[in-house]
VOVEXBA-678406 format. One record per residue (C-alpha): residue number from 1; residue in one letter; x, y, z. Coordinates in steps of 0.1 Angstrom, whole numbers, plus 5000, padded with zeros to 4 digits. Each point is the difference from the previous one (the first is absolute). Last residue first. Layout:
<sites>
@seq=NUM&type=A&east=X&north=Y&up=Z
...
</sites>
This chain:
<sites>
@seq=338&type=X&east=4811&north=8401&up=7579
@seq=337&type=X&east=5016&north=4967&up=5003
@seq=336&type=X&east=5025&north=5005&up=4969
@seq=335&type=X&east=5014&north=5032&up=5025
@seq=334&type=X&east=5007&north=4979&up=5021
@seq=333&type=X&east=4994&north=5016&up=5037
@seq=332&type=X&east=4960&north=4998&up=5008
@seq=331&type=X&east=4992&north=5009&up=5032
@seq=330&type=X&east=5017&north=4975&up=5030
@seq=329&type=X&east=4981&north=4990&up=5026
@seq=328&type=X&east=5004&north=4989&up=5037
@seq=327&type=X&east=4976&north=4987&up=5026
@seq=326&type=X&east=4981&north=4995&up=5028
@seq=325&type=X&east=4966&north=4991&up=5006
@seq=324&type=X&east=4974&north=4991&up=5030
@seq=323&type=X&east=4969&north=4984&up=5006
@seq=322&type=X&east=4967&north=4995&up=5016
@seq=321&type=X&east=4982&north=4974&up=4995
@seq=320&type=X&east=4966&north=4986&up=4985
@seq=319&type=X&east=4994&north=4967&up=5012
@seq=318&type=X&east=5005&north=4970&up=4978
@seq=317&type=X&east=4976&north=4973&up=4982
@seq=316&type=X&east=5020&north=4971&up=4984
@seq=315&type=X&east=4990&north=4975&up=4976
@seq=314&type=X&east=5022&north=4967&up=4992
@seq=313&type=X&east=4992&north=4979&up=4972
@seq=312&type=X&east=4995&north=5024&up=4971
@seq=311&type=X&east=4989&north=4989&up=4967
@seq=310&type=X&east=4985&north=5037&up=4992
@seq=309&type=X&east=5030&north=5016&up=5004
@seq=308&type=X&east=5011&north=4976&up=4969
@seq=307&type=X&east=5030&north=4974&up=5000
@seq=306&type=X&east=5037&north=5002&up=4994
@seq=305&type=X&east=5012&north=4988&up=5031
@seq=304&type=X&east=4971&north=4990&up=5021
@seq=303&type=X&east=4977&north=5029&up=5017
@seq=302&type=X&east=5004&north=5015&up=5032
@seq=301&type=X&east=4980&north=5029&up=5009
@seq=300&type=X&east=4997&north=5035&up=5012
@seq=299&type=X&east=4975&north=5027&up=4987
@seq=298&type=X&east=4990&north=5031&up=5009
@seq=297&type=X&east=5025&north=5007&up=5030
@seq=296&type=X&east=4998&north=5036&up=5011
@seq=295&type=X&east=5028&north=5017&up=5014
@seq=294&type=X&east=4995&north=5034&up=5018
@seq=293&type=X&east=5029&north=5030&up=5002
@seq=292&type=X&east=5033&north=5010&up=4999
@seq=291&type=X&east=5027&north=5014&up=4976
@seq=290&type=X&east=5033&north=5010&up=5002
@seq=289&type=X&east=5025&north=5005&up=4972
@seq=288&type=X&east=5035&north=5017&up=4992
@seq=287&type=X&east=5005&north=5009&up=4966
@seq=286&type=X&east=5032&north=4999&up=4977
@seq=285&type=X&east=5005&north=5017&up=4967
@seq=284&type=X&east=5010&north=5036&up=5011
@seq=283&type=X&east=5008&north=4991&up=5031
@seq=282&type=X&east=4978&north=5001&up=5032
@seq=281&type=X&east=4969&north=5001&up=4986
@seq=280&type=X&east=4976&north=4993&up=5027
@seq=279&type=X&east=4967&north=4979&up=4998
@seq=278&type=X&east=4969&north=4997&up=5029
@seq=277&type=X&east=4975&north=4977&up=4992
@seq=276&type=X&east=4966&north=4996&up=5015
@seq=275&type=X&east=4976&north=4975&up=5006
@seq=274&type=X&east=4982&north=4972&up=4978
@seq=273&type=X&east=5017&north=4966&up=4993
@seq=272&type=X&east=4968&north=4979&up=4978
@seq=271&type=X&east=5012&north=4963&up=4993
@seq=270&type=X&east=5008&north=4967&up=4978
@seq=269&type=X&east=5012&north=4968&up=5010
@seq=268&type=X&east=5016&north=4971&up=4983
@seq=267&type=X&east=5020&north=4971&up=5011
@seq=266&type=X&east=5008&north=4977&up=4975
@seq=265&type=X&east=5004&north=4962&up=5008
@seq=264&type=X&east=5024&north=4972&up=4997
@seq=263&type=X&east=4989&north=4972&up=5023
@seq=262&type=X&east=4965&north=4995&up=4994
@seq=261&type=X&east=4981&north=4981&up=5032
@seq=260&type=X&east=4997&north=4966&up=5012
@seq=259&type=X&east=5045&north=4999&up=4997
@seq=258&type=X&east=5001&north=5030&up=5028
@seq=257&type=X&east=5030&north=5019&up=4997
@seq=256&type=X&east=4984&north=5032&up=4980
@seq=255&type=X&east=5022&north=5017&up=4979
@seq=254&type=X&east=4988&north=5040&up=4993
@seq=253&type=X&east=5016&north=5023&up=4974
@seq=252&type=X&east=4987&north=5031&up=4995
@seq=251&type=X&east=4972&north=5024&up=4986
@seq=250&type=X&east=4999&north=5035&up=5010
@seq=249&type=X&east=4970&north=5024&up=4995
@seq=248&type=X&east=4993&north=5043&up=5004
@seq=247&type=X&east=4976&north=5020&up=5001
@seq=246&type=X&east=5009&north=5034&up=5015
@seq=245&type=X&east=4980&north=5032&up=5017
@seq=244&type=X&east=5018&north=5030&up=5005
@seq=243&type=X&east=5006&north=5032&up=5022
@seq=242&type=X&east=5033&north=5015&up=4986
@seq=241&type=X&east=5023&north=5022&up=5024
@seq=240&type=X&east=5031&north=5019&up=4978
@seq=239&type=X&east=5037&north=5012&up=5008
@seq=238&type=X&east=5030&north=5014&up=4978
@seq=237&type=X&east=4983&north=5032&up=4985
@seq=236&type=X&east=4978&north=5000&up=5025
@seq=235&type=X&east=4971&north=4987&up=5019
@seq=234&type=X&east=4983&north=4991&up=4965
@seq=233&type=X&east=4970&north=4981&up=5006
@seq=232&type=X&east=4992&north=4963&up=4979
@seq=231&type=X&east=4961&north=4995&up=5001
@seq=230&type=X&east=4997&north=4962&up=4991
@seq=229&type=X&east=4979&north=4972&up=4983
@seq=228&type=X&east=5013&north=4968&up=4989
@seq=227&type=X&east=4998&north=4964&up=4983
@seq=226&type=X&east=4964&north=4996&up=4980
@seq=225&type=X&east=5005&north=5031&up=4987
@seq=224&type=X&east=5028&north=5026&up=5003
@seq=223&type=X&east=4987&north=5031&up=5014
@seq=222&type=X&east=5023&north=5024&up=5013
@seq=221&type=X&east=4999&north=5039&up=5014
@seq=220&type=X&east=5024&north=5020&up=5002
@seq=219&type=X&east=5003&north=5028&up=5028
@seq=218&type=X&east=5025&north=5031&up=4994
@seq=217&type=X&east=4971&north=5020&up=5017
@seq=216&type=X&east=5000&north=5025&up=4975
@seq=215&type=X&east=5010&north=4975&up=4969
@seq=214&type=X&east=4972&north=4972&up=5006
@seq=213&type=X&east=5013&north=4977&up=4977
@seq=212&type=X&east=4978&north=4975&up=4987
@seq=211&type=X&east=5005&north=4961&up=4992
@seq=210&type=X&east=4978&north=4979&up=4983
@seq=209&type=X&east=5007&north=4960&up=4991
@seq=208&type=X&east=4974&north=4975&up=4987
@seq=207&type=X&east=5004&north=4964&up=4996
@seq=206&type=X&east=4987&north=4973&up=4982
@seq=205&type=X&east=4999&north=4966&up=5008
@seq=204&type=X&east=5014&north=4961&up=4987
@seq=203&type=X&east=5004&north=4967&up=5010
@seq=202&type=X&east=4981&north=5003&up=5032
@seq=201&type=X&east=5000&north=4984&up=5029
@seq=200&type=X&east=5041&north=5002&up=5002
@seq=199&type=X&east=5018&north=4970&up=5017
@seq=198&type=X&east=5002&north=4981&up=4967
@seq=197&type=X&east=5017&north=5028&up=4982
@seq=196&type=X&east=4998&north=5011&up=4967
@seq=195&type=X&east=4993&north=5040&up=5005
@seq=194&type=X&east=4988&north=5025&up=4975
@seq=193&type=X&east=4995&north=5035&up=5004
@seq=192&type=X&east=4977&north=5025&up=4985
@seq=191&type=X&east=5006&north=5033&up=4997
@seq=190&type=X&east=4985&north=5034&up=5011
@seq=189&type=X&east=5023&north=5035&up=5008
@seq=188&type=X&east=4986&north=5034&up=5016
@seq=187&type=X&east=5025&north=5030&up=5002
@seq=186&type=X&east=4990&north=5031&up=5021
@seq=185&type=X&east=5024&north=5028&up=5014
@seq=184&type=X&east=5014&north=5016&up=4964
@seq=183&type=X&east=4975&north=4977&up=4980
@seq=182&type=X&east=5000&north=4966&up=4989
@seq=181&type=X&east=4968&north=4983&up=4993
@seq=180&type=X&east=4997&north=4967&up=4982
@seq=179&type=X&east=5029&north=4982&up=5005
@seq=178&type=X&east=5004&north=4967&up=4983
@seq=177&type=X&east=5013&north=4967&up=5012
@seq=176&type=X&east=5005&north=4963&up=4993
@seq=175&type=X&east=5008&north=4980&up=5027
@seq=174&type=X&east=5014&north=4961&up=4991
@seq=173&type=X&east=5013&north=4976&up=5028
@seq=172&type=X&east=5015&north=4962&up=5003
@seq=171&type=X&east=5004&north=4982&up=5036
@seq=170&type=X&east=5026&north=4972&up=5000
@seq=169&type=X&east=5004&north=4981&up=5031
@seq=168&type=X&east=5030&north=4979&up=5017
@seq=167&type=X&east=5014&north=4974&up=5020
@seq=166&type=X&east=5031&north=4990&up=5007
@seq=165&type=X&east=5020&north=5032&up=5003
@seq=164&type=X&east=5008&north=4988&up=5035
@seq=163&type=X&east=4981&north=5031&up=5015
@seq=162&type=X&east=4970&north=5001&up=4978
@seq=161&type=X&east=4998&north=5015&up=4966
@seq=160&type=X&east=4972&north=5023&up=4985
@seq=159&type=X&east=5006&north=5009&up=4961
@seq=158&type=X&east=4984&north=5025&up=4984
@seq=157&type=X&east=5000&north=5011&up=4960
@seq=156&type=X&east=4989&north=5035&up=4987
@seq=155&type=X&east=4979&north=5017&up=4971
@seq=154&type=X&east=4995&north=5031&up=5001
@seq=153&type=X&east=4979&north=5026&up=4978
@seq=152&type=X&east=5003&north=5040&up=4999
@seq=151&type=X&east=4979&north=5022&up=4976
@seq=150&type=X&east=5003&north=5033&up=4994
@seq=149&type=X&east=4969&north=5018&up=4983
@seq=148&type=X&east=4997&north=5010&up=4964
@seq=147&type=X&east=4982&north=4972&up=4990
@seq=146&type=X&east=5022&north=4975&up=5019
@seq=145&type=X&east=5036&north=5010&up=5003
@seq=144&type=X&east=5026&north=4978&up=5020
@seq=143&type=X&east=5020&north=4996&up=5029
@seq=142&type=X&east=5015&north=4963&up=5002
@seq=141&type=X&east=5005&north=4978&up=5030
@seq=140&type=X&east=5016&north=4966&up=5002
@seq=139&type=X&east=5002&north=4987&up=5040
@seq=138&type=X&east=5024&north=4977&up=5012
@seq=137&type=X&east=4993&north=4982&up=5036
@seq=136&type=X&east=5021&north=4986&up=5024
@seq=135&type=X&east=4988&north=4994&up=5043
@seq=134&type=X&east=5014&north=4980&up=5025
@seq=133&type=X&east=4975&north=4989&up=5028
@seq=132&type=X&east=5009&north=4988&up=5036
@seq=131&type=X&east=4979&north=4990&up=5025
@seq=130&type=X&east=5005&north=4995&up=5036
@seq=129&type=X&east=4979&north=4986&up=5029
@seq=128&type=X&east=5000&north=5001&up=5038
@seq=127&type=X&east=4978&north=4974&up=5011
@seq=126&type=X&east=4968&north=4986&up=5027
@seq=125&type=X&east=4987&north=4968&up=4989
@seq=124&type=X&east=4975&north=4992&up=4974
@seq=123&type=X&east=4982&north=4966&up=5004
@seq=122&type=X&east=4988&north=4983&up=4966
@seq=121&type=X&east=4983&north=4970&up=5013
@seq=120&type=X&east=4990&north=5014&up=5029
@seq=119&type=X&east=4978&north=5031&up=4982
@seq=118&type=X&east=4990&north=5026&up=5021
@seq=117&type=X&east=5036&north=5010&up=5009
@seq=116&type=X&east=5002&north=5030&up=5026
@seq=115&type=X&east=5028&north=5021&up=4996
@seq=114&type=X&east=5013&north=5027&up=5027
@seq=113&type=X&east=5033&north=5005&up=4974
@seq=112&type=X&east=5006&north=5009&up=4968
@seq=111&type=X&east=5034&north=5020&up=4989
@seq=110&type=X&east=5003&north=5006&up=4958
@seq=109&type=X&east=5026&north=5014&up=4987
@seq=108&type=X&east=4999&north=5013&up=4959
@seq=107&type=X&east=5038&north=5004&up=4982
@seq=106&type=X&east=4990&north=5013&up=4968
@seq=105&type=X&east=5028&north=5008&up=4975
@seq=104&type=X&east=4998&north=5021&up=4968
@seq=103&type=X&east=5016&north=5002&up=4968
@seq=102&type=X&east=4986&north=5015&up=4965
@seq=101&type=X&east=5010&north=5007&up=4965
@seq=100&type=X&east=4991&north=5023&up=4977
@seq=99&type=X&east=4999&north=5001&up=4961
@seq=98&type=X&east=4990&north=5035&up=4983
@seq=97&type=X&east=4989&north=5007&up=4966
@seq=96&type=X&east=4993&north=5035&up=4986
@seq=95&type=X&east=5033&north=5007&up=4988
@seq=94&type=X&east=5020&north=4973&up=5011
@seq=93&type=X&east=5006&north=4996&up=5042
@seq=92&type=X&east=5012&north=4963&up=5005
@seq=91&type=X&east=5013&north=4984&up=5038
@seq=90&type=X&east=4978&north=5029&up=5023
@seq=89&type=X&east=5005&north=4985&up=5036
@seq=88&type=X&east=4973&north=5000&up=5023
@seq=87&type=X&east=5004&north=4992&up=5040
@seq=86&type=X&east=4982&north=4988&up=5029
@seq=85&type=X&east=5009&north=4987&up=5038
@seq=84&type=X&east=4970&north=4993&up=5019
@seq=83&type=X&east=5001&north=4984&up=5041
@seq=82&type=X&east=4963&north=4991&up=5012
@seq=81&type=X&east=4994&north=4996&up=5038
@seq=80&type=X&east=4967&north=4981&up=5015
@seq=79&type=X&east=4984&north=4993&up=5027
@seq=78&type=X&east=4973&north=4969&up=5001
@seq=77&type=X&east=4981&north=4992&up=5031
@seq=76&type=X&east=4978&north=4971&up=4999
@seq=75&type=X&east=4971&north=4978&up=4988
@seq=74&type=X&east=5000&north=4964&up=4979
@seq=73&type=X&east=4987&north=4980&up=4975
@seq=72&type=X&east=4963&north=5001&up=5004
@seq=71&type=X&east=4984&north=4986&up=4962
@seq=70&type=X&east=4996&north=5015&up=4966
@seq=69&type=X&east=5032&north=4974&up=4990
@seq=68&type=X&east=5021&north=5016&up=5021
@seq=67&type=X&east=4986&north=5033&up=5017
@seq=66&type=X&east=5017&north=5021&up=5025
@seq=65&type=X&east=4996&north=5027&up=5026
@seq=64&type=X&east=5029&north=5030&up=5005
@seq=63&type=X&east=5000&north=5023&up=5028
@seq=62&type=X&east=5023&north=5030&up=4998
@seq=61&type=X&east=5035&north=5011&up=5011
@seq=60&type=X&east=5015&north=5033&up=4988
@seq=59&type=X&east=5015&north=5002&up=4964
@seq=58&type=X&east=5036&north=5008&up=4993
@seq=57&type=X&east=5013&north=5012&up=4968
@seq=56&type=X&east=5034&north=5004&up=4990
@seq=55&type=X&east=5007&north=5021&up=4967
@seq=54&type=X&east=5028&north=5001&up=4970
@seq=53&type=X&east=4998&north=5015&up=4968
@seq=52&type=X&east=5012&north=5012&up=4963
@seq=51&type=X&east=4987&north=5011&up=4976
@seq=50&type=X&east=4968&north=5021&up=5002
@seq=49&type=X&east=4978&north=4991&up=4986
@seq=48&type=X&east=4975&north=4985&up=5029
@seq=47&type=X&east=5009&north=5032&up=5022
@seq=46&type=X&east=4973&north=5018&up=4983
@seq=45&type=X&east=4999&north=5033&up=5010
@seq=44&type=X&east=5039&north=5005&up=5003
@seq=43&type=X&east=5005&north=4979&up=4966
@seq=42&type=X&east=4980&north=5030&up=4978
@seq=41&type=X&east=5017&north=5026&up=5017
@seq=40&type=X&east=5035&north=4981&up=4988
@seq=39&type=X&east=4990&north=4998&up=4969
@seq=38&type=X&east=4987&north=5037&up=4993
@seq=37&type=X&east=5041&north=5011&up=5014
@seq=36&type=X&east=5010&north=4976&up=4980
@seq=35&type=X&east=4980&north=5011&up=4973
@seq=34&type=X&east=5013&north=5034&up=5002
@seq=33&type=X&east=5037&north=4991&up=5007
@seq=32&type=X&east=5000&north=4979&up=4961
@seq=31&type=X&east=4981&north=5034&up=4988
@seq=30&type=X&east=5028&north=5022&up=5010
@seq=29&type=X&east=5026&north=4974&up=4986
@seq=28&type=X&east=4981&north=5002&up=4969
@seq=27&type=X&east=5000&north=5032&up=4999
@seq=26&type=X&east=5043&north=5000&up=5009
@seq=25&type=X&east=5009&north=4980&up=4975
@seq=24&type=X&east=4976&north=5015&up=4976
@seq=23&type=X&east=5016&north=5037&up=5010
@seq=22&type=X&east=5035&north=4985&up=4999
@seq=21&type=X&east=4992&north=4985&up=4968
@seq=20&type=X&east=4990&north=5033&up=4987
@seq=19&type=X&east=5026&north=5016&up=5012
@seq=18&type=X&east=5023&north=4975&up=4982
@seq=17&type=X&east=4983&north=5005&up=4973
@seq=16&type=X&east=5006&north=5038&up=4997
@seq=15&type=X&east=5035&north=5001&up=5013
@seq=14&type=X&east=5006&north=4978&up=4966
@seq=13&type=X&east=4981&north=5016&up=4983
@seq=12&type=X&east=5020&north=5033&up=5010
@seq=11&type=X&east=5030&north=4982&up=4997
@seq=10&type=X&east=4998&north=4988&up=4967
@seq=9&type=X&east=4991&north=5035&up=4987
@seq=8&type=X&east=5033&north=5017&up=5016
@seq=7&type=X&east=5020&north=4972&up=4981
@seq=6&type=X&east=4981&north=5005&up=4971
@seq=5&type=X&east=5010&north=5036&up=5003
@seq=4&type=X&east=5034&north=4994&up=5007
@seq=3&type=X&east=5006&north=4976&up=4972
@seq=2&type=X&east=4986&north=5029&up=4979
@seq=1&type=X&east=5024&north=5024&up=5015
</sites>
């Protein structure tokens, strides 16, 4: 009887625990489709983080006028089309570290034609032109505590690559964030981030990020300064129409065949789209994209491999133009990622 009774008592620990395991195994499986769920909201309004994607841009034609050396160079008509392929891949997740990697492709096309060379020395003819950038970067990132607030910092690695893999360009970054406000609809985050690149102006800036959710009209609004502002409506549960304005930059590789002039160049540009974009969630992870709008070039130039903006050689001034975007993305799907 004894046996019996111990026997009895084993069991009913035993059924004990493992109910309690199967209640912690299922909490935490609870709170695993909770933040997935948060995750996934989070990567449909800004489509920067999300993990995967793939877009084909074309811009409408536009004059462009020329400077070398702060002289005439040349004037035409420039169209362009820009082909992106990008993806993230979480290598090392450890408590509150995380390791990520990056791969992208740039395939940029360039058409200019009606040209009129101001310089005879240095005549541009009319051309169809291709460049192709290859993209790697590895980026560190820990979540932390400071003073009772959470804290996240990242540091990352990026290399540029041409074509050929014979050339190349390392950029190095550092943000450092903290939010500030975060309610049920509001959050506001500041940081700083740091950027060692020759193309950039400025080695460092702070940035400022506010977001609100407008509940009865299923309207969000988003502030990221210096790069974006956008009102993101919800059609439906599968469909939404965001009105936004984007800064954005490329930098790529440029050879010149012209032995008076640098030969291995960098082509960088930076500009304003503005228009709207229309996003449906066909799949549970995938997203169908089309946007449309205005393009405005800030800055163009051409400076020599691995000098400053400000040692340019080549200014260009272009026309705003109309564009339009298509595209794929995937929401985050690793679970290391989210």
């Amino acid at each position: 009887m004894r046996k019996i009774n111990w026997l009895i008592v084993f069991l009913i620990v035993s059924s004990y625990a493992n109910a309690q395991q199967d209640s912690s195994a299922a909490k935490k499986k609870m709170m695993d489709s909770v933040r997935a769920v948060y995750i996934d909201e989070a990567a449909l309004k800004y489509p920067r983080i999300r993990q995967f994607s793939i877009s084909h841009e074309a811009a409408g034609a536009g004059d462009i006028r020329s400077e070398l050396y702060g002289k005439d160079f040349f004037k035409g008509r420039l169209r362009t089309s820009t082909t992106t392929i990008n993806l993230n891949v979480p290598v090392i997740e450890s408590g509150k570290n995380t390791v990520v990697a990056g791969f992208g492709v740039i395939q940029q096309h360039f058409s200019l034609d009606e040209v009129t060379s101001y310089n005879v020395q240095y005549a541009v003819p009319k051309e169809n032109r291709d460049l192709t950038t290859f993209r790697t970067s590895i980026n560190y990132i820990r979540r932390d505590t400071l003073l009772g607030l959470p804290i996240t910092f990242n540091v990352g690695v990026t290399g540029l690559f041409n074509s050929s893999f014979s050339r190349q360009r390392l950029t190095y970054t550092g943000l450092i964030s903290l939010p500030l406000l975060r309610t049920k609809n509001s959050s506001l985050t500041a940081g700083l981030i740091v950027n060692i690149d020759p193309s950039s102006p400025v080695p460092a800036f702070p940035f400022l990020s506010y977001s609100h959710r407008f509940q009865s009209l299923r309207m969000d609004l988003m502030v990221d300064m210096p790069s974006r502002i956008a009102v993101r409506k919800e059609l439906n549960k599968k469909a939404s129409l965001s009105v936004f304005g984007d800064l954005a930059g490329s930098n790529s590789f440029l050879d010149i065949n012209n032995a008076t002039l640098p030969q291995q160049n960098i082509y960088s540009s930076l500009s304003i789209k503005s228009g709207l974009l229309f996003e449906y969630r066909f799949t549970k992870k995938a997203v169908f994209s089309f946007s449309g709008g205005l393009q405005s070039t800030l800055t163009s130039k051409v400076v020599e491999h691995n000098e400053t903006q400000s040692n340019y050689f080549i200014k260009n001034n272009n026309d705003m133009v109309p564009y339009l975007q298509v595209g794929v993305s995937l929401l985050p799907f690793w679970k290391p990622f989210r």
